[in-house]
BADODREN-854470 format. One record per residue (C-alpha): residue in three letters; x, y, z. Coordinates in steps of 0.001 Angstrom, whole numbers, plus 500000, padded with zeros to 6 digits. Last residue first. Layout:
% BADODREN-854470
alaXYZ
...
This chain:
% BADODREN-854470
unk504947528638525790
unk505236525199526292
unk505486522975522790
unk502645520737522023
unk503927517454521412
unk501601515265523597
unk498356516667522735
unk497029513875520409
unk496737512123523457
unk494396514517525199
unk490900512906524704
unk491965509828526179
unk493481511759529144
unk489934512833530072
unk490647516322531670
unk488512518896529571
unk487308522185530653
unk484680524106529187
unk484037527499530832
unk480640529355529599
unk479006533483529518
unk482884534914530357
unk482367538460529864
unk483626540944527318
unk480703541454525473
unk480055537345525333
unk483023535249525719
unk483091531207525826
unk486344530206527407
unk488566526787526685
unk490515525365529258
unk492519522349528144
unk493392519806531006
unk496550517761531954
unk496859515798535179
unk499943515869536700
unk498457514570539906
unk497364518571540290
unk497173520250537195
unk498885520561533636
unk497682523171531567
unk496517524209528261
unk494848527491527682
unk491859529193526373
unk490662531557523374
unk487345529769521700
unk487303528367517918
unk488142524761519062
unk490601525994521461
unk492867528906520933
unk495485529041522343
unk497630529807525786
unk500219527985526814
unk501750524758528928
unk500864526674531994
unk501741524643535563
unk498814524768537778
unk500212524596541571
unk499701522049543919
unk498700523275547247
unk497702527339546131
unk496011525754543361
unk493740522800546101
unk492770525682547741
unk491539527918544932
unk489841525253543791
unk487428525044546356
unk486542529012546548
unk486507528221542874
unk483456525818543071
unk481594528402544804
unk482011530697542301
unk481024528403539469
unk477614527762542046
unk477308531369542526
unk477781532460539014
unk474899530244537595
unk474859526665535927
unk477627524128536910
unk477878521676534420
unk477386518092535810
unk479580514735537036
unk482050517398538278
unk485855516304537468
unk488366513713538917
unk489986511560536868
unk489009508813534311
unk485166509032534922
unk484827511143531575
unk487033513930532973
unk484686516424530822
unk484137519298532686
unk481325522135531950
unk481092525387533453
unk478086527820533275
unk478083531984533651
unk475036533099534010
unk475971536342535990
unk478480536349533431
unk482068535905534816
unk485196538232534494
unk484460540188537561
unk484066537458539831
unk487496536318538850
unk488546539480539985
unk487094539361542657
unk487888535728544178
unk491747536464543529
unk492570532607544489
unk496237532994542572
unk495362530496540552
unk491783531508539678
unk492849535076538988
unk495978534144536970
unk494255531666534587
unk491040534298534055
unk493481536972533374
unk495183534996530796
unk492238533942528970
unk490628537125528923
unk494052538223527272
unk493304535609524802
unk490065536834524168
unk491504540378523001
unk494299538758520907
unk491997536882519189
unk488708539249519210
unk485645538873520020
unk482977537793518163
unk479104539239519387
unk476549536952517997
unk478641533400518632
unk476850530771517235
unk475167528302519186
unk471635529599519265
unk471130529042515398
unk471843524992515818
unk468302523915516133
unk467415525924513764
unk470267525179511111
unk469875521520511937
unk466154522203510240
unk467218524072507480
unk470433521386506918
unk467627518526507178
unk465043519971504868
unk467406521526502245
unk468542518029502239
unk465413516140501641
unk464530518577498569
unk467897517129497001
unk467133513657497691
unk469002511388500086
unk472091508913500024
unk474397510849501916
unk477113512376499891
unk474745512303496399
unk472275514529498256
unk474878516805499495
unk476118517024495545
unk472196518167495263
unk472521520719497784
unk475515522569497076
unk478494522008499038
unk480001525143500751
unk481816523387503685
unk480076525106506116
unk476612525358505419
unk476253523043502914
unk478218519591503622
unk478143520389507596
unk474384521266507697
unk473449517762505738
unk475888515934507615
unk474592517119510837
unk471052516618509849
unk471993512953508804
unk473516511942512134
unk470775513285514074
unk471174516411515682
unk471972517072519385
unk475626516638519076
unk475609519681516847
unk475012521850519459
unk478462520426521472
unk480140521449518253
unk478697524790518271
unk479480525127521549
unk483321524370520619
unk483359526974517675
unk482763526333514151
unk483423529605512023
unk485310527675509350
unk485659530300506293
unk487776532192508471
unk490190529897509388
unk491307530723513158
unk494413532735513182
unk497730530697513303
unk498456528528516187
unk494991526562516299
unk493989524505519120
unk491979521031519300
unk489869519469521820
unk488642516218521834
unk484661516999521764
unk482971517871524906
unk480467514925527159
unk479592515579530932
unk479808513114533320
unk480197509392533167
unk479413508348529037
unk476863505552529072
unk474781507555526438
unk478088508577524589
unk479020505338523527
unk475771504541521825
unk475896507421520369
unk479602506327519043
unk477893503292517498
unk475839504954515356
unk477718507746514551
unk480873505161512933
unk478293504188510296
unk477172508494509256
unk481353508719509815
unk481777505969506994
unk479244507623504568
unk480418511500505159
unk484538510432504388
unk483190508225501375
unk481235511281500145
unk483755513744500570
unk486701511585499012
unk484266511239495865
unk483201515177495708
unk487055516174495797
unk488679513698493470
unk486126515109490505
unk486480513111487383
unk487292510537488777
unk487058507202486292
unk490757507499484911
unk491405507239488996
unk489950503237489008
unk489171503160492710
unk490753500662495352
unk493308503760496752
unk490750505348497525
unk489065503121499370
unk491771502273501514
unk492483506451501920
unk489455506540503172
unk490025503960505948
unk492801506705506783
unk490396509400507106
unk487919507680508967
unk490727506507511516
unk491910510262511849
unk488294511546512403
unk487903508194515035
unk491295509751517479
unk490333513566516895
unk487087513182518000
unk484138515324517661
unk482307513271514815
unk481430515266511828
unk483404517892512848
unk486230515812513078
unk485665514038509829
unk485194517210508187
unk488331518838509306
unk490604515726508661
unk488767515445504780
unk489680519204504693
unk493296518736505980
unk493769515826503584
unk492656517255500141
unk496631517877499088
unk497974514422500574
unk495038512709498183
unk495736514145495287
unk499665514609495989
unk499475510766497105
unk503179509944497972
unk502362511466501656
unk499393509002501786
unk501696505948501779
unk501156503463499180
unk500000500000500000
C-alpha cells in the first residue's frame, strides 16, 4: 500500500477530509481513523474514472462517519459526566471560512447523524445541495430539509458578538491568573451572571459529574479550587485557541493535563469548558510550552 504522503491528490485534500471528519464526529482519534480507511478506498478506485477527486473523498469520508455515529451514540449515552469533543487549538488565526466553535460542536451533538451531515456539507463546507444529496444517500429537497432544520436547532450556538483573538486571549490569561492565585474578585468580575462550566474527565479523573449553571455555584466551586492551586500549583503549557474559543493548556494537580477553553460574550465569560479525560488529550503530547 502506498503511503498518503506519495498521494499529491490525496495528501493535498487531507486537511479538509481531517476537518470534516472531526466535525462530523468530535474526536480527533475516530476523524483520523475515517480518514485513513478513506484512503483504503481510495486507493481501490479506478482514477481514469474521477472526474472530481474532491466530491468522491467527501462522500466516502460523510458515509463511513454516518456508520461510525451509530455506534459512538451509543458510547456517549453511558458516558460518566459531561460529554465535549477532543479538543483542538489553532496557532495561526482561526480559518475564516470555518466559524465552528466548541458550543457549536456540542450543538451539533443534538442532531441526528443525517442533519449534521446535511448542515456540515452546505453550510460550512460550501456544498451545494444536490452534491449533498449524492454524499448521503438522500434527495435534494430532503437536504434543504435537514440542513434548514439543523440550522434551527443549531442558530443559538453561534457566537453573535465575536471577540477578538488577541483580546480573548488576554481574557484567557486573566482568568488563569485570577483563579490560581485565588483572587475571588477578579474572577468574579470576568464571569456572566450566568456563567456555566462544563468538565469532561469522563470518569478517568476527577471532574464534576454536571455543568455548573449560575455564578454562585462556578464561584463556589473556585473558593474550592483555589485551595487545592495554592497546594499544587497549575503549571501553563500555553495559551490558544481551542476549538474556535481563546483558552489554555495546563497541567494540574496529579499531573493531570486539562485544556481550558472560554466562551466570551461582550467581554464576559458566559461558559468554561474544561477537559481532563486523558483519552481525549493524546494527540496533545507534542505541544510545545509557551
Amino acid at each position: 500500500m502506498h503511503d498518503i504522503q506519495s498521494d499529491p491528490i490525496f495528501s493535498e485534500l487531507r486537511p479538509r477530509l481531517m476537518c470534516l471528519a472531526y466535525r462530523m464526529l468530535g474526536s480527533v482519534a475516530d476523524a483520523e481513523d475515517v480518514v485513513q480507511d478513506a484512503y483504503v478506498r481510495w486507493q481501490a478506485t479506478d482514477r481514469e474514472a474521477v472526474r472530481q477527486p474532491a466530491a468522491l473523498l467527501r462522500t466516502i469520508v460523510t458515509r463511513l462517519c454516518l456508520n461510525e455515529l451509530k455506534t459512538a451514540r451509543r458510547r456517549r449515552e453511558t458516558y460518566i459526566g459531561p460529554w465535549l469533543p477532543e479538543p483542538i487549538f489553532e496557532d495561526g488565526e482561526p480559518d475564516a471560512s470555518d466559524d465552528i466553535t466548541l458550543p457549536l460542536m456540542i450543538a451539533l451533538e443534538r442532531l441526528s447523524p443525517l442533519e449534521r451531515a446535511a448542515f456540515l456539507l452546505h453550510d460550512i463546507f460550501g456544498m451545494g445541495f444536490d452534491d449533498v444529496a449524492s454524499a448521503i444517500g438522500r434527495e435534494s429537497a430532503a437536504c434543504r430539509k435537514l440542513a434548514s432544520r439543523a440550522r434551527e436547532h443549531v442558530r443559538a450556538a453561534r457566537p453573535r458578538f465575536a471577540v477578538t483573538k488577541e483580546h480573548g486571549l488576554e481574557i484567557a490569561a486573566a482568568f488563569f491568573a485570577a483563579s490560581r492565585n485565588g483572587d475571588m474578585g477578579a474572577l468574579r468580575a470576568l464571569l456572566a451572571e450566568d456563567v456555566t462550566a462544563s468538565t469532561d474527565g469522563g470518569g478517568k479523573v476527577p471532574a464534576s459529574l454536571r455543568p455548573l449553571i449560575g455564578i454562585a455555584e462556578v464561584m463556589a466551586r473556585h473558593v474550592q479550587l483555589a485551595q487545592e492551586f495554592h497546594q499544587s500549583p497549575s503549571l501553563l503549557i500555553r495559551y490558544a485557541v481551542i476549538d474556535g474559543l481563546p483558552g489554555f493548556i495546563s497541567i494540574e494537580g496529579g499531573g493531570i493535563v486539562q485544556t481550558t477553553a472560554l466562551q466570551i460574550t461582550e467581554d464576559k465569560i458566559v461558559a468554561i469548558y474544561i477537559t481532563r479525560n486523558p483519552d481525549k488529550l493524546q494527540h496533545l503530547d507534542g505541544v510545545s510550552v509557551q
